[in-house]
C-alpha positions in Angstrom: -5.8 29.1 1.2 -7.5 25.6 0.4 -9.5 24.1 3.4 -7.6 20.6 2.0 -6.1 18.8 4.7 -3.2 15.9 4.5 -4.1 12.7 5.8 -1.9 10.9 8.5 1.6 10.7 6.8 2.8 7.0 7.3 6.1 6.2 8.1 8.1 5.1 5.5 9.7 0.9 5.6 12.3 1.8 3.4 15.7 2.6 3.5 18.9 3.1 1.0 22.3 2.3 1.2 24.8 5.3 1.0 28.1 5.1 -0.6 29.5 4.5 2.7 27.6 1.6 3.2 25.2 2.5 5.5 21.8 2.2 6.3 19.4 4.1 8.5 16.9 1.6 9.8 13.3 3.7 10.3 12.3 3.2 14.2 9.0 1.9 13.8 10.6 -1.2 12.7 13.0 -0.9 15.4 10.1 -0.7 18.0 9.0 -3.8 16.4 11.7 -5.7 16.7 12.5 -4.4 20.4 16.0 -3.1 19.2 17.1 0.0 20.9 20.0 1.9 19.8 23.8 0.9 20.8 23.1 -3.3 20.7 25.1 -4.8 19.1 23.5 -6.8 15.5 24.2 -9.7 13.6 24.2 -9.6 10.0 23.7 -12.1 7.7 23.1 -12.0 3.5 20.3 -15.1 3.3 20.6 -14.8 -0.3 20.6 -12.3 -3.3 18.9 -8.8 -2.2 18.7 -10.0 1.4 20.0 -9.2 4.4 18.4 -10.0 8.1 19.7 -8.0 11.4 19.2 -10.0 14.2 20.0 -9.3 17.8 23.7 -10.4 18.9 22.7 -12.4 22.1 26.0 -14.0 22.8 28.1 -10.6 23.3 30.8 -10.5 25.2 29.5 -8.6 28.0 26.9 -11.0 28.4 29.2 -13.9 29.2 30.9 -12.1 32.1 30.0 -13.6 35.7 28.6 -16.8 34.1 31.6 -19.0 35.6 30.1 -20.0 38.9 32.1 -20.3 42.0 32.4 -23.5 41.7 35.2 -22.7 39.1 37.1 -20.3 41.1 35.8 -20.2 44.8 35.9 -16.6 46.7 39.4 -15.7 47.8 40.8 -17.4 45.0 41.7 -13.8 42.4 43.2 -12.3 46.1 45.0 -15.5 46.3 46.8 -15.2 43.0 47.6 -11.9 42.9 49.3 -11.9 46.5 51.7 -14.7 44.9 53.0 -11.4 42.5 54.0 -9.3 44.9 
């Protein structure tokens, strides 16, 4: 048995597109980027051969409970929904 041993393997930076159009993004650059699995992405095509992911920051779950109550005060959803009964 040879006494050879491997170096550190390092992680590949490259990906390929299957037929189904998908793409496996290694997580070292995910870890990078501060992208966990299950947000939601952008994507963009900048140009020929590239594509940038970016981070969807205006999601919609994001947007819920920005209307202050200055809007609609408190009372005001009990209010309307004791008018359909």
């Amino acid at each position: 048995m040879s006494d050879e041993v491997k170096g550190p393997r390092r992680r590949p930076r490259t990906t390929r597109l299957t037929s189904k159009h998908q793409a496996t993004i290694p997580v070292a650059v995910l870890a990078e980027a501060g992208v966990q699995a299950g947000e939601r992405l952008r994507v963009e095509a900048l140009g020929p051969g590239r594509i940038v992911l970016t981070r969807d920051e205006d999601g919609f779950d994001d947007l819920i409970g920005a209307v202050g109550d200055d809007i609609y005060p408190p009372g005001y959803l009990d209010k309307l929904r004791g008018e359909w009964e």
